[in-house]
C-alpha positions in Angstrom: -43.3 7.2 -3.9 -40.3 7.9 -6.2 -37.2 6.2 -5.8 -33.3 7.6 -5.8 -31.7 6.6 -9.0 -28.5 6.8 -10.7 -27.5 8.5 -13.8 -24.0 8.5 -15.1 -21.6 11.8 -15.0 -20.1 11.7 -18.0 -19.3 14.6 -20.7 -22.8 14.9 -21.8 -24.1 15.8 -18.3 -21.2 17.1 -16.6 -22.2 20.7 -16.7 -25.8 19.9 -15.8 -24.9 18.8 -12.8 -22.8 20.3 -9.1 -19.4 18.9 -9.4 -19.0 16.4 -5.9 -20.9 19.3 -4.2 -19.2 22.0 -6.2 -21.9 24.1 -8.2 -20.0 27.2 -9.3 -18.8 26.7 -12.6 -15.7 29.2 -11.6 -14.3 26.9 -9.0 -10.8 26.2 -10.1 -11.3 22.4 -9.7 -14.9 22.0 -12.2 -12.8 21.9 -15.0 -9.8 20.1 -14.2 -12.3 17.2 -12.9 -14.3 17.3 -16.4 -11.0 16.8 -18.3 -9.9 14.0 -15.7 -13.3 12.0 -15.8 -12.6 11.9 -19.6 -9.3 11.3 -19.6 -9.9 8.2 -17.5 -13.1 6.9 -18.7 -11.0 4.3 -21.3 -9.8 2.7 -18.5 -13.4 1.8 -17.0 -14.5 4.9 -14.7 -17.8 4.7 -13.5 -18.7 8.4 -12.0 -22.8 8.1 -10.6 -24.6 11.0 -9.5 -27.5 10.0 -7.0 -30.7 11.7 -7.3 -33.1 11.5 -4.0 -36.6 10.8 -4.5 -37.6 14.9 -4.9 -35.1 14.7 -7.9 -32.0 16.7 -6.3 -28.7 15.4 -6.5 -28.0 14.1 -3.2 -24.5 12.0 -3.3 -21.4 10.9 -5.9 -20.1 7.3 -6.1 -16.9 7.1 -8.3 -14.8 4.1 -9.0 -12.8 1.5 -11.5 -10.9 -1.1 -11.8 -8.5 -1.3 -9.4 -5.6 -2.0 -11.7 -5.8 2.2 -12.6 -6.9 3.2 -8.9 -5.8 6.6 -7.5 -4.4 5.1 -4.5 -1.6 3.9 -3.4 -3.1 0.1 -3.7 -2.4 -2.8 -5.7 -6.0 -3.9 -6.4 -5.7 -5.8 -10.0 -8.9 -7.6 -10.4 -10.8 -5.6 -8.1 -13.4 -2.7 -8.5 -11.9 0.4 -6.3 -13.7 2.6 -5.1 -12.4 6.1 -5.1 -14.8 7.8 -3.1 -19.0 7.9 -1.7 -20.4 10.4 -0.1 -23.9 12.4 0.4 -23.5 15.8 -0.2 -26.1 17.2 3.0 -27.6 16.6 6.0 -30.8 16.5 4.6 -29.8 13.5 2.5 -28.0 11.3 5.5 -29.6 8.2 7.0 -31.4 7.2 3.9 -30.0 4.7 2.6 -28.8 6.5 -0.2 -24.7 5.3 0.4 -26.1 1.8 0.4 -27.7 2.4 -2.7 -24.8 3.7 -5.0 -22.1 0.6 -3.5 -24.6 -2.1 -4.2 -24.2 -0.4 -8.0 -20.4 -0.4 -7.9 -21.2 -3.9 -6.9 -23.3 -5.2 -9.5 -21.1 -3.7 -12.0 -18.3 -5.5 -10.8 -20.0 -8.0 -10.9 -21.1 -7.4 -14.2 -17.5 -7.3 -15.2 -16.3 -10.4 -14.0 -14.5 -9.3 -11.2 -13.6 -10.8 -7.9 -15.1 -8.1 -5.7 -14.9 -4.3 -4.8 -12.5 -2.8 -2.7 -12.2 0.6 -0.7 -9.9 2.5 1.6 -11.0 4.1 4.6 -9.4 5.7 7.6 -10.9 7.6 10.8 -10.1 11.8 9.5 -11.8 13.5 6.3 -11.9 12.8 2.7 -12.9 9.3 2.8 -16.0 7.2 3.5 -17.0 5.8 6.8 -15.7 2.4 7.0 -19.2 1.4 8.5 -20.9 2.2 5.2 -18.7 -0.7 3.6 -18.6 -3.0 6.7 -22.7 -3.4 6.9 -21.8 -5.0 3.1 -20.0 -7.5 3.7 -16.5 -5.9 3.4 -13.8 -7.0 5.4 -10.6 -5.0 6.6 -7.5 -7.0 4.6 -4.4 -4.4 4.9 -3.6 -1.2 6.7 -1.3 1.5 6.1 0.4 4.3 8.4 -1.2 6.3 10.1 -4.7 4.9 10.2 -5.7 3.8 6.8 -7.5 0.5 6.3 -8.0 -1.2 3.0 -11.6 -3.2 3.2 -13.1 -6.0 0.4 -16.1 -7.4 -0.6 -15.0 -11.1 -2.5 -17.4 -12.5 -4.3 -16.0 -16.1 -3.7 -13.2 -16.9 -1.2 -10.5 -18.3 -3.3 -7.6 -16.0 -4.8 -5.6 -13.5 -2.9 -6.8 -10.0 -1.4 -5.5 -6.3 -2.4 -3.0 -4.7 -0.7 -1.7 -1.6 0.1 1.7 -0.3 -1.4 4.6 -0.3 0.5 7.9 1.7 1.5 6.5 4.9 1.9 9.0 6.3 4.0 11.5 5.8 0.6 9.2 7.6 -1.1 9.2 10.5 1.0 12.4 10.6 1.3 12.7 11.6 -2.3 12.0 15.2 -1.5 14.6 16.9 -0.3 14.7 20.1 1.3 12.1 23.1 0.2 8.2 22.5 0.3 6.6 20.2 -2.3 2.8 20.1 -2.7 2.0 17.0 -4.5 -1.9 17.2 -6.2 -3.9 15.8 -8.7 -7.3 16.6 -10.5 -9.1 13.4 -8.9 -10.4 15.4 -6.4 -11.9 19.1 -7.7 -11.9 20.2 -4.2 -8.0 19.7 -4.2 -7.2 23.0 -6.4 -8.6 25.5 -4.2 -6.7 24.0 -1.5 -3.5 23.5 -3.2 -3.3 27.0 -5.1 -4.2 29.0 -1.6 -1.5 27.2 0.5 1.3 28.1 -2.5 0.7 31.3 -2.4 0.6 31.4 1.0 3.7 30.0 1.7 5.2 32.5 -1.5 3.9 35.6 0.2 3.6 34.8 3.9 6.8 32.5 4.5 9.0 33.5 1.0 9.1 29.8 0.0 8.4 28.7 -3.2 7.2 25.3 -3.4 7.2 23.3 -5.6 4.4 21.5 -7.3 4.2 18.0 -8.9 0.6 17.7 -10.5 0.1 13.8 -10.9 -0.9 13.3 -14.0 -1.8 9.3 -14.5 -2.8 6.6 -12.3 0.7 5.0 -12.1 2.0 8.4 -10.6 -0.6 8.5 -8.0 0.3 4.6 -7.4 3.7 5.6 -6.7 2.9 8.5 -4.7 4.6 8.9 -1.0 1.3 8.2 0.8 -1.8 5.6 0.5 -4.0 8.6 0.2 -1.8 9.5 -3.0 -3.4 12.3 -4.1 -2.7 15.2 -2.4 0.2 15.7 0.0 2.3 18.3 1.7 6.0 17.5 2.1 8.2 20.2 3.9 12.1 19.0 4.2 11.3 15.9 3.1 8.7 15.9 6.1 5.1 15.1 5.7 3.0 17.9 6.7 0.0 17.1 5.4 -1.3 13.4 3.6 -4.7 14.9 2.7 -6.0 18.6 1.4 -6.5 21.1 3.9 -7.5 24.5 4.1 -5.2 28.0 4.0 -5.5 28.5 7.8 -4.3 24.6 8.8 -1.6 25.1 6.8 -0.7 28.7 8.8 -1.0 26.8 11.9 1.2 24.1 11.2 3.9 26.0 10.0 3.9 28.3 13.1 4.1 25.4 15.0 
C-alpha cells in the first residue's frame, strides 16, 4: 500500500498544485502567495504539500525559523510553525497532520535547532492544539483572548519562546476611521480583506484604510498575536482574524 509523502511547494511546482485548498488560479490570493513563498524562502521557508496515498493533495504544512515568524512571537532559535491543516473530510483521522509535524521536526532538527514551536487558540485559522500536544509540545505563553503558544524542546536547558507583548499600545496606534491590517501569508486573506473594504466604502461610506504588511518584522510588530490580518475600527479591535463579508455586516450593525 502507498504511503503519503511530501514534496516541497516551491516556484517550480506552485502552479501544479491547489494553493492551501485554493485551486482557481483567479483567486486574488494565488498570486500574492506565490510572490510571498519566494520572497521568504532566503530566510528558510519550508512550504510541504501532503499527498495521500491515492496521490491527491490532502494537507499543507508551512513553517521557518522562528526568528522571521509571521506572528506576533519571539521564537529565535526555534522552528515556527505557521500553519497545518488537511484540506477534507475525506483526508481527517489519518494520520496525515502527524505526518507533516514530525517533518518540520526532523528539519529542525536537521538545522540545529532547539525545537519547534506553534500557536494555537480555540476559533478558526489555526491548528488544533491536540495535533501538537500528542507530540510532545507543551503550552509555554498565552496571549489575549485565547491564544496559546506550545513547544516541542529537544533538550530541557535554555529558555522557551514567548509571545510579544503590549498589544493594547499597539492598537492604540490607530486612531479613529477603520483600518484593515493584511498580509499575503495567508491567500485566503485577499478575498476577505478586498470584500469587507468595499463593503464598508459602499454600504457604510467609510474608507478604510489598509496597511498591507509587507516583512516579517511588520507582522512581529503587528497589534495582535495572530498578526496577520486584523480589523481595527476607532482604534477598536473588531476583528483579530479574516472573516467573511456578512460577519463583518453583522458586527457593524451591532
Amino acid at each position: 500500500m502507498h504511503k503519503p509523502r511530501l514534496m516541497d511547494v516551491d516556484a517550480a511546482s506552485f502552479d501544479t498544485l491547489p494553493c492551501c485548498g485554493i485551486k482557481s488560479a483567479s483567486h486574488p490570493g494565488r498570486q500574492e502567495k506565490r510572490c510571498w513563498l519566494q520572497a521568504n524562502a532566503r530566510f528558510g521557508l519550508r512550504a510541504k504539500m501532503l499527498l495521500a496515498p491515492d496521490g491527491l493533495p490532502a494537507g499543507y504544512i508551512e513553517y521557518l525559523p522562528g526568528e522571521f515568524a509571521w506572528r506576533g512571537v519571539e521564537a529565535g532559535g526555534f522552528m515556527f510553525i505557521h500553519c497545518v491543516w488537511i484540506f477534507s473530510k475525506q483526508h481527517q483521522r489519518k494520520g496525515f497532520g502527524g505526518v507533516m509535524v514530525e517533518a518540520c521536526l526532523d528539519d529542525a532538527r536537521k538545522a540545529g535547532m532547539r525545537g519547534s514551536a506553534v500557536m494555537v487558540r480555540d476559533g478558526p485559522w489555526l491548528a488544533d492544539r491536540r495535533l501538537f500536544l500528542a507530540r510532545g509540545f507543551e503550552p509555554v505563553d498565552t496571549a489575549p483572548p485565547d491564544y496559546q503558544l506550545l513547544v516541542r524542546k529537544f533538550s530541557n536547558g535554555g529558555g522557551n519562546p514567548l509571545f510579544k507583548t503590549g498589544w493594547d499600545r499597539k492598537l492604540g496606534q490607530y486612531g479613529q476611521g477603520l483600518t484593515i491590517i493584511r498580509s499575503s501569508q495567508c491567500p485566503h486573506i485577499a478575498k476577505f480583506a478586498d470584500e469587507i473594504a468595499e463593503t464598508a466604502e459602499h454600504e457604510y461610506q467609510i474608507k478604510p484604510t489598509v496597511i498591507h504588511l509587507e516583512s516579517w518584522s511588520d507582522a512581529q510588530n503587528a497589534p495582535t498575536p495572530y498578526a496577520i490580518f486584523a480589523l481595527i475600527h476607532n482604534g477598536r479591535l473588531l476583528a483579530d482574524h479574516q472573516i467573511s463579508r456578512t460577519r463583518f455586516r453583522n458586527i457593524m450593525n451591532q
